[in-house]
N, C-alpha and C positions, 0 to 999 in steps of 0.2 A: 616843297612837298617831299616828305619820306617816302622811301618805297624799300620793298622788301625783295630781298635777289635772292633765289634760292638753286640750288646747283641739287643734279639728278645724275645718277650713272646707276645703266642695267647694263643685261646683256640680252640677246636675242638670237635667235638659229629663222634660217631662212632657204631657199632656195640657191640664193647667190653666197652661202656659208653663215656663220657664225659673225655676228658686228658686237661693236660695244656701244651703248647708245647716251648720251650724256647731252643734259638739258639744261640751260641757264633760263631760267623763267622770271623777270619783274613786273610789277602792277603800275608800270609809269604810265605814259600816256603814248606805249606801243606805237609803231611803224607803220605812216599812212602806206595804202595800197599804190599811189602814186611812189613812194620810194623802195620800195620792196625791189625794183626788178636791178635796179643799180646799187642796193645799198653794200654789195660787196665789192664796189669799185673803189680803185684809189682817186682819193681825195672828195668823194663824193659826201654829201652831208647835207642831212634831210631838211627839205624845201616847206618852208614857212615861218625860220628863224631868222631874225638877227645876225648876222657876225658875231654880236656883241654877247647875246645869248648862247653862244653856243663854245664850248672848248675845244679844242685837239684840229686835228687838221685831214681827216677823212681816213687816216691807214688802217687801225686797227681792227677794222672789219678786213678789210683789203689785204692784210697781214695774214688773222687767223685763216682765211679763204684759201692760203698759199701753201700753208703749214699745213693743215686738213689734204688736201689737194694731194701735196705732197708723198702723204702717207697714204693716199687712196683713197680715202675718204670723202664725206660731203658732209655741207653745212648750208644751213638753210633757217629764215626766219618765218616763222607761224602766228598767229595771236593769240594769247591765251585768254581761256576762257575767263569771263567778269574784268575782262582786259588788259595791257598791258604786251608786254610780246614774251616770245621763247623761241631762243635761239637752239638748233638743236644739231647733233654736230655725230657723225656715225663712222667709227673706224672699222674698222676689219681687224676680228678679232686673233690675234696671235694665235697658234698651233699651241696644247696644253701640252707642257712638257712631260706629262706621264706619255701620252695618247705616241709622240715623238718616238718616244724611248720600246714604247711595244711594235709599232711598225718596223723599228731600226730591228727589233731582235728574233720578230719575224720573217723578214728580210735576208738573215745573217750577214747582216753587218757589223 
């Protein structure tokens, strides 16, 4: 079965600053509730497959989780609506380099 994968990035201002917010959304047959709570673990791989059915060997989730993490960030999977899942992934938005430049020269620095 085809499915359609579609990538999203906004941004968003909040209480805890400024994020950037970016979505991977497909209409496969999404992420039972039983594997949600492990599915960012390594090697883990969701429960009702085959071996034979299934490729790769559980990191990739395991991977991005690290790299997000990393950067301060979080990642987390949802279900999107008429199905399917959405992975959604929220960094902390960089300082705008104008906004940088007027602090520094009120500052005098």
């Amino acid at each position: 079965r085809r499915s359609t994968v579609t990538l999203s990035a906004g941004g968003r201002s909040g209480p805890d600053g400024g994020w950037v917010h970016c979505e991977v959304r497909d209409q496969g047959p999404g992420v039972a509730d039983e594997d949600k709570p492990r599915l960012f673990e390594r090697f883990h791989r969701r429960s009702g497959h085959s071996a034979r059915d299934r490729s790769g060997v559980g990191l990739g989730l395991a991977i991005s989780r690290e790299i997000v993490t990393a950067h301060g960030g979080r990642i987390r999977v949802e279900d999107a609506p008429g199905g399917g899942a959405v992975f959604v992934v929220e960094l902390a938005a960089a300082q705008d380099q104008a906004d940088r430049g007027s602090r520094t020269a009120a500052s005098g620095a």
